[in-house]
LOVEX-219370 format. One record per residue (C-alpha): x, y, z; residue number from 0. Coordinates in steps of 0.5 Angstrom, whole numbers, plus 500, padded with zeros to 3 digits. Layout:
residues N
{X: X, Y: Y, Z: Z, nr: NUM}
...
//
This chain:
residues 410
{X: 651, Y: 540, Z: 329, nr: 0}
{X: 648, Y: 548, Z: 326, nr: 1}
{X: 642, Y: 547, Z: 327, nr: 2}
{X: 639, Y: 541, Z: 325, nr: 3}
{X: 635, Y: 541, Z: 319, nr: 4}
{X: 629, Y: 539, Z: 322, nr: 5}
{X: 628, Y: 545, Z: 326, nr: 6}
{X: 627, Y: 550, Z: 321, nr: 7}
{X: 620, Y: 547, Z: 317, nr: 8}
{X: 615, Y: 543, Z: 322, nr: 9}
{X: 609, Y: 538, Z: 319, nr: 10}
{X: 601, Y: 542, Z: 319, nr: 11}
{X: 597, Y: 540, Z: 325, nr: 12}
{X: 594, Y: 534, Z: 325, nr: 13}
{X: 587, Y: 532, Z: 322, nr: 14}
{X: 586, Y: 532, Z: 329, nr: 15}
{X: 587, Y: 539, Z: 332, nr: 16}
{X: 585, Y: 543, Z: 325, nr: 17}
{X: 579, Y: 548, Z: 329, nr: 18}
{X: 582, Y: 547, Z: 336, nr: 19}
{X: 589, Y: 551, Z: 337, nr: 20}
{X: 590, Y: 551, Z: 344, nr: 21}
{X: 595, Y: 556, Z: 348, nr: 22}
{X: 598, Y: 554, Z: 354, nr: 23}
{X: 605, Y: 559, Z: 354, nr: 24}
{X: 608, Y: 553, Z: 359, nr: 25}
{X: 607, Y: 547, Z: 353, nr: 26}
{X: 610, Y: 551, Z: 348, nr: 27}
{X: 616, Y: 553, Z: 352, nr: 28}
{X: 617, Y: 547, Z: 354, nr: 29}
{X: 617, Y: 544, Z: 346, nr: 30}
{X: 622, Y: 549, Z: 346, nr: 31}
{X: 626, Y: 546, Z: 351, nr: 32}
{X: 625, Y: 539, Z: 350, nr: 33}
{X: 629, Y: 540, Z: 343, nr: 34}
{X: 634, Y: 545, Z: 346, nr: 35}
{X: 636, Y: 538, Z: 351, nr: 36}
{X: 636, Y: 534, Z: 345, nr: 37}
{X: 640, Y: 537, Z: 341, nr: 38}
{X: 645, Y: 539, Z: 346, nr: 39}
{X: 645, Y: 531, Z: 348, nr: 40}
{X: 647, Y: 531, Z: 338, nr: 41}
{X: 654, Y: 535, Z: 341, nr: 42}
{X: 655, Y: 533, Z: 347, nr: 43}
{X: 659, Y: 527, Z: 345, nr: 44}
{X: 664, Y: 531, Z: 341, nr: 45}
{X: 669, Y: 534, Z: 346, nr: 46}
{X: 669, Y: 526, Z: 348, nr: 47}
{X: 672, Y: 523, Z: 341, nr: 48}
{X: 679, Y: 525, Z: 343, nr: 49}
{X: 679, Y: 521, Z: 349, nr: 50}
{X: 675, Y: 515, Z: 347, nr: 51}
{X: 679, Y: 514, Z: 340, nr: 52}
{X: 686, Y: 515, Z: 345, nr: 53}
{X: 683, Y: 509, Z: 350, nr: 54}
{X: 680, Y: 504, Z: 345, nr: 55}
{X: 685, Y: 505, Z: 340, nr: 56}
{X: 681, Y: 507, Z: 333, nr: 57}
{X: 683, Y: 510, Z: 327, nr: 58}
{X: 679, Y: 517, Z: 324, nr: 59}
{X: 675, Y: 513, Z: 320, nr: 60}
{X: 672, Y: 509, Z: 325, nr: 61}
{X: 671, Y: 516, Z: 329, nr: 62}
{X: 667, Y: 518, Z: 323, nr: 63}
{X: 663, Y: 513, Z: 323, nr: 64}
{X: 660, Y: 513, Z: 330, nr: 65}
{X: 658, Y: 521, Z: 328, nr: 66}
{X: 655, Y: 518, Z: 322, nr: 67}
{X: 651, Y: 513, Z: 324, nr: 68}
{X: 648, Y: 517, Z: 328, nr: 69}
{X: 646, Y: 521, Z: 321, nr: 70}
{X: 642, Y: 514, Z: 319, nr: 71}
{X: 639, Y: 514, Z: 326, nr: 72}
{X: 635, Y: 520, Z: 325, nr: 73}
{X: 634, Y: 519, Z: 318, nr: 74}
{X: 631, Y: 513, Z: 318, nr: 75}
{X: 627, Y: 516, Z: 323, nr: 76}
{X: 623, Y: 522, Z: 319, nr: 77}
{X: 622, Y: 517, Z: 314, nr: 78}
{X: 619, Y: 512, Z: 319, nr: 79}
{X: 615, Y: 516, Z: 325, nr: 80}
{X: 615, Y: 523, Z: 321, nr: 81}
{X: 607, Y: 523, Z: 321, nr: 82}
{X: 606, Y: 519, Z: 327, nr: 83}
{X: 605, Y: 525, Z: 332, nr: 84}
{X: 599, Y: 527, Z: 328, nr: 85}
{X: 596, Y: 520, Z: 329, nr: 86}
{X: 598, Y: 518, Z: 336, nr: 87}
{X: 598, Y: 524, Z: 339, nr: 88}
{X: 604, Y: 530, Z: 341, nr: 89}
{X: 605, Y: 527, Z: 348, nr: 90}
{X: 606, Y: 520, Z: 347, nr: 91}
{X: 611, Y: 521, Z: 341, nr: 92}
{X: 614, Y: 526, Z: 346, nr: 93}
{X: 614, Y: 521, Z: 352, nr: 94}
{X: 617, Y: 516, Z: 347, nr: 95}
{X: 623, Y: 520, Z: 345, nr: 96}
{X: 625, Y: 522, Z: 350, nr: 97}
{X: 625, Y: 516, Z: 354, nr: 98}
{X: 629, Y: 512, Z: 348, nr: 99}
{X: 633, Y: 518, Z: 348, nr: 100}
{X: 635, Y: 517, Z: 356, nr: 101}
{X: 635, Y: 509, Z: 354, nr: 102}
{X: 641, Y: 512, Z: 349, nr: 103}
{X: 644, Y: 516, Z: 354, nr: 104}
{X: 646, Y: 511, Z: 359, nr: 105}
{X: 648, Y: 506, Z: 353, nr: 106}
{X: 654, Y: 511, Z: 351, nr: 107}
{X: 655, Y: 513, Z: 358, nr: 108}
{X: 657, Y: 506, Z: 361, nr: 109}
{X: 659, Y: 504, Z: 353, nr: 110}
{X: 665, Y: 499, Z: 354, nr: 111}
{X: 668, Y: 501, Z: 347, nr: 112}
{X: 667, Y: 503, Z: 340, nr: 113}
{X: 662, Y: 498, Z: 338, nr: 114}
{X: 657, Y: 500, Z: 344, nr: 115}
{X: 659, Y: 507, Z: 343, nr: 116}
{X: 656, Y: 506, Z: 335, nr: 117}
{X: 649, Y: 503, Z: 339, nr: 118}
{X: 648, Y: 509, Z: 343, nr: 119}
{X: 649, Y: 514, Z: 337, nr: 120}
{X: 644, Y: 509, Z: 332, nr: 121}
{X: 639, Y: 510, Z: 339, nr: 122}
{X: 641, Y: 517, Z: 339, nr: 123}
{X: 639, Y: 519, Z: 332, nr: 124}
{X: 633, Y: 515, Z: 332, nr: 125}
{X: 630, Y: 518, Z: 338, nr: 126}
{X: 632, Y: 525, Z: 336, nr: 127}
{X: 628, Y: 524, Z: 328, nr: 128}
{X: 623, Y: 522, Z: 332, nr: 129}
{X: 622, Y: 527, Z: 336, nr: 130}
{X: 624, Y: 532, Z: 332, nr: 131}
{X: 617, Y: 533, Z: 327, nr: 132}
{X: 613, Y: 531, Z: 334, nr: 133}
{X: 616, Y: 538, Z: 337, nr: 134}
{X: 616, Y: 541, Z: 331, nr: 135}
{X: 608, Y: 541, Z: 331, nr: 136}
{X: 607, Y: 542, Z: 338, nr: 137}
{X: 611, Y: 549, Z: 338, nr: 138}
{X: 605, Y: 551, Z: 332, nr: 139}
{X: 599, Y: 547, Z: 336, nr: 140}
{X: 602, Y: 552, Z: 342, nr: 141}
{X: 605, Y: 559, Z: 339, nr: 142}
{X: 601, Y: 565, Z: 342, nr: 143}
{X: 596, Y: 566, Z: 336, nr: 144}
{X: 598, Y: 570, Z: 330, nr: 145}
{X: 604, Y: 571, Z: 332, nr: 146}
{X: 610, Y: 566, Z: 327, nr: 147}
{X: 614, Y: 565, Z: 333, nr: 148}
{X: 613, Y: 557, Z: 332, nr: 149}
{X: 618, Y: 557, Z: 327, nr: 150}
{X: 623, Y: 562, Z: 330, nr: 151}
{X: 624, Y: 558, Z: 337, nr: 152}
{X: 625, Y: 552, Z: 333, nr: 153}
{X: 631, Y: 553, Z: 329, nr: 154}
{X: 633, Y: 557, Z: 335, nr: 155}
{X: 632, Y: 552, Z: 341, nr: 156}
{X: 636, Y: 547, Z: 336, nr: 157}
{X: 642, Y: 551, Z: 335, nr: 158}
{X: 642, Y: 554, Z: 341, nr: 159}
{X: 641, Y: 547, Z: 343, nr: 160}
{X: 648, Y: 544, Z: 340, nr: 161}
{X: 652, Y: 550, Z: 342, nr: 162}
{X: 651, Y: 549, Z: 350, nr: 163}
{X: 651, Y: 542, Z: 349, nr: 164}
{X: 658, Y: 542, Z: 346, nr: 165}
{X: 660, Y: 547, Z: 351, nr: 166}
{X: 658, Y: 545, Z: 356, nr: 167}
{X: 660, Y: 538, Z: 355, nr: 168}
{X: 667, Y: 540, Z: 354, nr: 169}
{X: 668, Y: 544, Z: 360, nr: 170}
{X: 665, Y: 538, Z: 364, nr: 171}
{X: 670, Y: 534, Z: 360, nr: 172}
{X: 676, Y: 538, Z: 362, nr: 173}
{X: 674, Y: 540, Z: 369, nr: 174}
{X: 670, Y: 536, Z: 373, nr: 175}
{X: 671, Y: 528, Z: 374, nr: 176}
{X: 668, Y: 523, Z: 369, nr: 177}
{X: 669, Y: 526, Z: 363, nr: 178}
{X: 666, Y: 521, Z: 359, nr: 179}
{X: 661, Y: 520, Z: 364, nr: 180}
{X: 658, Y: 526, Z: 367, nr: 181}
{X: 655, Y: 530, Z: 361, nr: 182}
{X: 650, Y: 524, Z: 360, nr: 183}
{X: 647, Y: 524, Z: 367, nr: 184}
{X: 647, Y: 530, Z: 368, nr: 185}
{X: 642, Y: 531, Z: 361, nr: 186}
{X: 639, Y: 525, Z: 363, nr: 187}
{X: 636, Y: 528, Z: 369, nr: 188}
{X: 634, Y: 534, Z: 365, nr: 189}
{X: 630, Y: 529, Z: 361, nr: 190}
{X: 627, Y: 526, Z: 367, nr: 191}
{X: 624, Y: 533, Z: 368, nr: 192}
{X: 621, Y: 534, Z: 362, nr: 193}
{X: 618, Y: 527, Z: 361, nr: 194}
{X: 615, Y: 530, Z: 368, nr: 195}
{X: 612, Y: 535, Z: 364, nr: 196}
{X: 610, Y: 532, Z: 358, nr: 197}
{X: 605, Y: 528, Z: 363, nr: 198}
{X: 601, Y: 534, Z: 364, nr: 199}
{X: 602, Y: 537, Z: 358, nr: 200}
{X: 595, Y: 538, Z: 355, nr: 201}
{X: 593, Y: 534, Z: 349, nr: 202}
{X: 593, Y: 538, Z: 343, nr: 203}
{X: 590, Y: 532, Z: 337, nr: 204}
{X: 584, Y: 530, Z: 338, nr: 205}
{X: 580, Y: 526, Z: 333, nr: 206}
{X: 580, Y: 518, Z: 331, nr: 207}
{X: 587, Y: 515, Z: 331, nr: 208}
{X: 589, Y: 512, Z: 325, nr: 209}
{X: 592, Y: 504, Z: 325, nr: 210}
{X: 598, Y: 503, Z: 327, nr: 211}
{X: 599, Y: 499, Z: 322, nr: 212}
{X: 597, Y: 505, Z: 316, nr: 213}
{X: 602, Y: 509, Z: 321, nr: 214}
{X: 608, Y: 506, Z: 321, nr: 215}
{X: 608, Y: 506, Z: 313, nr: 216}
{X: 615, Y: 510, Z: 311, nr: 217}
{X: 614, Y: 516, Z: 307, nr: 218}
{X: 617, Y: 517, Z: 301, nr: 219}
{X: 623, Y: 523, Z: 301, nr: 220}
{X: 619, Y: 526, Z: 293, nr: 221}
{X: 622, Y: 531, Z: 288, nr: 222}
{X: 617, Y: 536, Z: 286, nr: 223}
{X: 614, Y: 534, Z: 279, nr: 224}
{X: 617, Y: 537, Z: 273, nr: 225}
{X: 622, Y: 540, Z: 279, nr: 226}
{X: 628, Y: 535, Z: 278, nr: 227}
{X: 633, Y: 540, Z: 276, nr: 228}
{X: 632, Y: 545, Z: 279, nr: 229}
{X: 631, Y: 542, Z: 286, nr: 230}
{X: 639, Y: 538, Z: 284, nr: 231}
{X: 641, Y: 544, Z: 283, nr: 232}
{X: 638, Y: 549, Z: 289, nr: 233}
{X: 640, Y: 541, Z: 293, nr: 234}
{X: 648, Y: 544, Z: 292, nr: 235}
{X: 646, Y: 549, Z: 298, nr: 236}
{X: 645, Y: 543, Z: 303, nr: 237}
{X: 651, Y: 539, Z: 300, nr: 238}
{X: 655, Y: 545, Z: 301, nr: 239}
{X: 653, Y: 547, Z: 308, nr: 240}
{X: 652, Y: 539, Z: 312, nr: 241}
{X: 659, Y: 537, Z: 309, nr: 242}
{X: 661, Y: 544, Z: 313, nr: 243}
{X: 657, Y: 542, Z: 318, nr: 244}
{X: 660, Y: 533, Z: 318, nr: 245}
{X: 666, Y: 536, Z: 318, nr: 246}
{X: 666, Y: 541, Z: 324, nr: 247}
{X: 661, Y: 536, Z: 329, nr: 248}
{X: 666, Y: 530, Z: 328, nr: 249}
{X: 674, Y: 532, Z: 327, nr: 250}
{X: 673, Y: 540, Z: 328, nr: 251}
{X: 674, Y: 539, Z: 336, nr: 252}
{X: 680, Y: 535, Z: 334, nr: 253}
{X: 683, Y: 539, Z: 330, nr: 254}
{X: 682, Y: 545, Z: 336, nr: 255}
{X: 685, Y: 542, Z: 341, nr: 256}
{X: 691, Y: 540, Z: 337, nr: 257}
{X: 692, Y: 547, Z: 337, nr: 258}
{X: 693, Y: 549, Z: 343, nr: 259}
{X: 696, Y: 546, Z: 350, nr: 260}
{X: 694, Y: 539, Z: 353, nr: 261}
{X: 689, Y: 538, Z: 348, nr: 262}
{X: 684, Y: 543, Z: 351, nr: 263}
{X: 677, Y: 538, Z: 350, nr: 264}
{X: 674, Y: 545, Z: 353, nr: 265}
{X: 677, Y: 548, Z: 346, nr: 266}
{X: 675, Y: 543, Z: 343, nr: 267}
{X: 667, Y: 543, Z: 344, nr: 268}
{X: 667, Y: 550, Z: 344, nr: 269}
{X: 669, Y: 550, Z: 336, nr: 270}
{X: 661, Y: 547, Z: 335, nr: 271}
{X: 660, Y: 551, Z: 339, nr: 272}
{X: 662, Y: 557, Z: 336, nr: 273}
{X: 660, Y: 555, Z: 329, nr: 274}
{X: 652, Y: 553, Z: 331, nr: 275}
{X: 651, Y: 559, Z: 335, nr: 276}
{X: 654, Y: 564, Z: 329, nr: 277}
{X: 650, Y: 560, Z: 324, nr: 278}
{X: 643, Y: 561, Z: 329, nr: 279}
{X: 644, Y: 568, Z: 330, nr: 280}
{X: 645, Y: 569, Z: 322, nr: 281}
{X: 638, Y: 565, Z: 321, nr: 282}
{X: 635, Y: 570, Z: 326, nr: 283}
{X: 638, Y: 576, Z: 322, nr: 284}
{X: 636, Y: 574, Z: 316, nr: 285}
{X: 629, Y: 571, Z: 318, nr: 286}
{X: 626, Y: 576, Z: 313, nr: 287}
{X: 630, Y: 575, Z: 307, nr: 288}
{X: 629, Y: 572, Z: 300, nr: 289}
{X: 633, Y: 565, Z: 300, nr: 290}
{X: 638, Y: 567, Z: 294, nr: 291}
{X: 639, Y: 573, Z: 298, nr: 292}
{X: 641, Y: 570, Z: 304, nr: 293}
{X: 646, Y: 564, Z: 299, nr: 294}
{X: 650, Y: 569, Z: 295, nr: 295}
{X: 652, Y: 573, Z: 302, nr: 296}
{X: 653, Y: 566, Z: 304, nr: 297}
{X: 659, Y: 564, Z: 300, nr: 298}
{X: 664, Y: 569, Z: 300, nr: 299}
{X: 662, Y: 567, Z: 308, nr: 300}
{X: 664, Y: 560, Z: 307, nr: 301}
{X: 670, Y: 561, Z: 303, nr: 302}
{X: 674, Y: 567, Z: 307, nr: 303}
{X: 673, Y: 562, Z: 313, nr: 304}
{X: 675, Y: 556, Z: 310, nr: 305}
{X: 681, Y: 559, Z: 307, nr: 306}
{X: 682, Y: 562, Z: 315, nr: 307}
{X: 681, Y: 555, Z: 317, nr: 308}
{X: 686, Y: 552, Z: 312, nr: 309}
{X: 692, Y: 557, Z: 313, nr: 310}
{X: 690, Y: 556, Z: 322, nr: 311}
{X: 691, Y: 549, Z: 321, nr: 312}
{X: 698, Y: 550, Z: 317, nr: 313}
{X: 700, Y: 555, Z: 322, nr: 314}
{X: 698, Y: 551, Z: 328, nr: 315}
{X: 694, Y: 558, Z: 331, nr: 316}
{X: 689, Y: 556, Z: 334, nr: 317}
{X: 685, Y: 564, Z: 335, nr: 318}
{X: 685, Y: 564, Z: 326, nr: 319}
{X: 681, Y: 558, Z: 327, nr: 320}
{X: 676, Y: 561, Z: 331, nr: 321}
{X: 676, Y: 568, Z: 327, nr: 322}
{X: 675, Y: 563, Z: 321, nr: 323}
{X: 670, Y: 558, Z: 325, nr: 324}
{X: 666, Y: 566, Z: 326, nr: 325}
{X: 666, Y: 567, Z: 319, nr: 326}
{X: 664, Y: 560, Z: 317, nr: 327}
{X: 658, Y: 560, Z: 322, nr: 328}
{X: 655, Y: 565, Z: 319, nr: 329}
{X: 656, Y: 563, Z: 311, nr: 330}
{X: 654, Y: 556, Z: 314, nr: 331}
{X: 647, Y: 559, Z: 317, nr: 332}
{X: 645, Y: 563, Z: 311, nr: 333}
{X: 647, Y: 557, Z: 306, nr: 334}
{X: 643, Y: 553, Z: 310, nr: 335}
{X: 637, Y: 557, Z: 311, nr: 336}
{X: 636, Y: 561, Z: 304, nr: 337}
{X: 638, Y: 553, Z: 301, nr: 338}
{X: 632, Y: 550, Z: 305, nr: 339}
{X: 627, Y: 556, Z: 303, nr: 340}
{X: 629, Y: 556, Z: 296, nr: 341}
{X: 628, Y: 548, Z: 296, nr: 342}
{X: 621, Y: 548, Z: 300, nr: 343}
{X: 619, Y: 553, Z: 296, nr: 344}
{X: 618, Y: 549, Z: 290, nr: 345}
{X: 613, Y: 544, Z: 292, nr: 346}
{X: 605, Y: 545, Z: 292, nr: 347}
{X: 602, Y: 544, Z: 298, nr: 348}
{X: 600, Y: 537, Z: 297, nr: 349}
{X: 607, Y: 535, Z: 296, nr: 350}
{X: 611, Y: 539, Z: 301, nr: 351}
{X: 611, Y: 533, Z: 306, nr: 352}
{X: 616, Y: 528, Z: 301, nr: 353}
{X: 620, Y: 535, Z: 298, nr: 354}
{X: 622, Y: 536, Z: 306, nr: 355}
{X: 625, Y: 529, Z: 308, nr: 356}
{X: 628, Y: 529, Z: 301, nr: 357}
{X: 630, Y: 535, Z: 303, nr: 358}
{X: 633, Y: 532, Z: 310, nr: 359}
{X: 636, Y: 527, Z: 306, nr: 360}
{X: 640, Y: 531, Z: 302, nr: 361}
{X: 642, Y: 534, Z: 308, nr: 362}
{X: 644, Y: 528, Z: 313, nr: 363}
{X: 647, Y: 524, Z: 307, nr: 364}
{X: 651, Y: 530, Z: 306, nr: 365}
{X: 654, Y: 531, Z: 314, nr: 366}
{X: 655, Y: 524, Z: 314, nr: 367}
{X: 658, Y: 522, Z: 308, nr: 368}
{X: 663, Y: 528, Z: 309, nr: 369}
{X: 664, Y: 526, Z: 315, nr: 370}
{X: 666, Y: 519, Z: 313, nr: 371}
{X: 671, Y: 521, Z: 308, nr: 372}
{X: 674, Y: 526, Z: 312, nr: 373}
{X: 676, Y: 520, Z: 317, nr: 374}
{X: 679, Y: 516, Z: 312, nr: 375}
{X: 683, Y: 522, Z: 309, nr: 376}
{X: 686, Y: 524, Z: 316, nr: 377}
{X: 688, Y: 516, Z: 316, nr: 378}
{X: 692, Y: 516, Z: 310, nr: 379}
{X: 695, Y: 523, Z: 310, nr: 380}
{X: 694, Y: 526, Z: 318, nr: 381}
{X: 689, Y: 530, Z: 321, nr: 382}
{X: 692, Y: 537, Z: 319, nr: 383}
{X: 692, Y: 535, Z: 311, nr: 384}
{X: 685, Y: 532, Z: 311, nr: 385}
{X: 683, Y: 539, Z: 314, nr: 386}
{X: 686, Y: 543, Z: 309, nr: 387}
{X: 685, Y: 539, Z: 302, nr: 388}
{X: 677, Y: 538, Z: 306, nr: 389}
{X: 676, Y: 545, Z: 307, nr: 390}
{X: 678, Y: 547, Z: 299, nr: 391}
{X: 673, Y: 542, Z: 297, nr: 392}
{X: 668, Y: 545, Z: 301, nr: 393}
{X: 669, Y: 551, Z: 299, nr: 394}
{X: 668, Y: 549, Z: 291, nr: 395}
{X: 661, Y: 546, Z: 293, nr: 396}
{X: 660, Y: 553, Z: 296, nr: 397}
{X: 662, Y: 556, Z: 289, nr: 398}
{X: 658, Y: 551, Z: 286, nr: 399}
{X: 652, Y: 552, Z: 290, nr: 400}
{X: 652, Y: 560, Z: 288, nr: 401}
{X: 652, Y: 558, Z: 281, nr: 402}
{X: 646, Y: 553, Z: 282, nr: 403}
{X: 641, Y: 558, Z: 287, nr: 404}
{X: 644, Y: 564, Z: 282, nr: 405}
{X: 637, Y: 565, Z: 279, nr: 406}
{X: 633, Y: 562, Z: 283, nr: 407}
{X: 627, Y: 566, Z: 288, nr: 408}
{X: 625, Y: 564, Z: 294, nr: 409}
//
C-alpha cells in the first residue's frame, strides 16, 4: 500500500532508553530493512488476486475482503501492542513479528482457498501493526545523532517497501514458476536473515519492565480536547487519500492487467507500484513543507489523475492509466503527508500517542471500507464501471479535503 501510515510518526523512546541513545549504523539500517520486507510482503500478494479469484471461483467483493481484513489486522494490533516495545524491549517484539510474519507467509503460500487466504492476511496485519511502532522507535533509538533521519528512512523504507514488493512479485508471477507460490518463500528467507540479525542487535531499552498484564491493556484511539471539529474536518486528508490507496492495492492491479494482452500480472503489480513510489518520492520532496501546502498541490494531483484513470479505463488504454497513476502518486503522497502533519499537530504532547492511533484509524478503516465497497460496486456493475463512478467519489473526498485543511496550519 502508499507508504503505510504507521511509517511517518514513531512512539518517543521508551522510559528505558531515556539518557542512553545508542549508535549502531548496522542496527538502524537493519530496522530499515526490516519494514522495507515487511511492506513488501503487504503487496505482494496483489498481482496474485487475479489468479486466485479465477481458481477458487470468488466474487470482487470477496476479493476486497481478503484485502480488508488484513486492515483490521494491523489495526487491531496498534491498539493492542502499540507500546509493547517500550516495555519488553525492541528485540523481542521484533523477533516476535517477524516470526508471525513468516508464520503468515507460509499459510498464504500453501493456502487451499479463499477462507485460509483470509487467516493468512488477518496474520499478516497483525504481525505487520506490531512491528510497525517497534521499528518506528528503533530507527530513532539508532539514527546518527542529530541528524532526523529516523523519520525519513521510515516513510521511505515503507513505500519503497510496498512498491519492490508488488513488482517484483508481479514479475515472479509472470515469469517464474509457482506464481502463487514462489514470491512468499523468497520473503520468508529474507525474514530468516533478519531474524538472524536482530539476535544480535544491541538492546537499546533498558530499565524495569512493566507487567505484562498492564502492557497488554489497549490504547484508546483519542481526539484532542476541544479539537473534534477541527480534527473531523482535517481527517477528510486521510479519507481522501486511503480510499485511493484501498482502491489501487486491492482492484488496481485487475484493472491493469485487463488492459493489456494476456492479463499481464507483471503490469498488474506494477500499477502499486507506480503509485507507492511516486507518493514517496513526493513525501521526501516536500518533507520541509507546511501541511496545507502540501494539501492544496495535492488535490488538483488527485483530480487530474483520477479523471486519467477514468477516461483509460473507458478507452481501454493502458499507458493513460499509468500517466494518471504518476499523477495520483504524487497528489496521494502529499494528501497524506500534509493531512498527517496537520492532524498531529493538533495534540499536546501528552496526547500525541491516542491522537496518532486515532489517526491510523481514520486511515485503515478508510482503505479497508473503500476497498469493500469498490468489490461490491464491481460485482453489481462490472470492474470497469465501479473503476470509474470509485474514481469520481475520490475525487469529491479530495475537493472535500481542500475545503476541510483550507485554513489550517501545520
Amino acid at each position: 500500500m502508499p507508504p503505510e501510515p504507521s511509517a511517518t510518526t514513531a512512539p518517543p523512546v521508551a522510559e528505558g532508553a531515556r539518557g542512553r541513545r545508542p549508535r549502531s549504523g548496522g542496527s538502524f539500517a537493519l530496522a530499515g530493512a526490516i519494514l522495507a520486507v515487511f511492506l513488501m510482503a503487504s503487496t505482494a500478494p496483489s498481482p496474485m488476486y487475479a489468479i486466485y479469484q479465477r481458481e477458487w471461483h470468488f466474487s470482487s467483493t470477496v476479493l476486497t475482503v481478503v484485502f480488508a481484513v488484513y486492515m483490521l489486522g494491523i489495526l487491531a494490533a496498534l491498539v493492542l501492542f502499540g507500546s509493547l516495545s517500550d516495555h519488553l524491549g525492541r528485540r523481542p517484539v521484533l523477533l516476535g513479528s517477524i516470526a508471525l510474519e513468516a508464520i503468515s507467509l507460509l499459510v498464504l503460500a500453501l493456502a487451499p482457498g479463499v477462507r485460509w487466504l483470509c487467516v493468512g492476511r488477518v496474520l499478516q496485519g497483525l504481525a505487520t501493526g506490531a512491528v510497525t511502532s517497534a521499528v518506528s522507535a528503533t530507527l530513532l533509538d539508532f539514527q546518527p545523532g542529530g541528524s532526523g533521519r529516523g523519520p525519513l528512512v521510515n516513510g521511505v523504507a515503507a513505500a519503497g517497501g510496498m512498491a519492490v514488493g508488488s513488482v517484483l512479485a508481479g514479475a515472479l508471477v509472470q515469469f517464474a514458476p509457482a506464481p502463487t507460490e514462489l514470491s512468499y518463500l523468497v520473503l520468508i528467507a529474507a525474514l530468516v536473515l533478519l531474524f538472524l540479525g536482530v539476535l544480535v542487535m544491541p538492546e537499546p531499552v533498558t530499565g524495569r519492565r512493566a507487567e505484562l498484564r498492564r502492557i497488554l491493556r489497549p490504547q484508546r484511539p483519542t481526539v484532542p480536547e476541544g479539537r473534534g471539529r477541527t480534527f473531523a474536518l482535517l481527517a477528510t486528508t486521510m479519507l481522501s487519500a486511503w480510499t485511493i490507496g484501498g482502491m489501487f492495492m486491492s482492484l488496481g492491479p485487475s484493472v491493469a492487467s485487463g488492459l493489456v494482452e494476456h492479463n499481464s500480472h507483471f503490469v498488474g503489480g506494477l500499477t502499486v507500484t507506480v503509485l507507492a513510489g511516486v507518493g514517496s518520492i513526493a513525501q521526501v520532496l516536500a518533507s520541509g513543507w507546511h501541511g496545507t501546502r502540501a494539501v492544496r498541490l495535492a488535490v488538483p494531483l488527485l483530480l487530474i489523475g483520477l479523471a486519467a484513470v477514468a477516461v483509460a479505463v473507458v478507452v481501454g488504454s493502458a499507458a493513460l492509466l499509468f500517466a494518471g497513476s504518476v499523477v495520483l502518486g504524487a497528489g496521494w503522497g502529499l494528501m497524506f503527508a500534509g493531512g498527517f502533519r496537520m492532524l498531529s499537530a493538533l495534540a499536546t504532547p501528552e496526547q500525541r500517542a491516542g491522537t496518532s492511533a486515532m489517526i491510523y484509524v481514520v486511515a485503515y478503516l478508510s482503505a479497508g471500507g473503500s476497498s469493500i465497497l469498490l468489490g461490491h460496486l464491481t460485482t453489481l456493475f462490472g470492474l470497469d464501471n465501479a473503476t470509474i463512478v470509485f474514481a469520481a467519489a475520490a475525487g469529491a473526498f479530495a475537493v472535500l479535503a481542500g475545503i476541510g485543511s483550507g485554513r489550517q496550519r501545520g
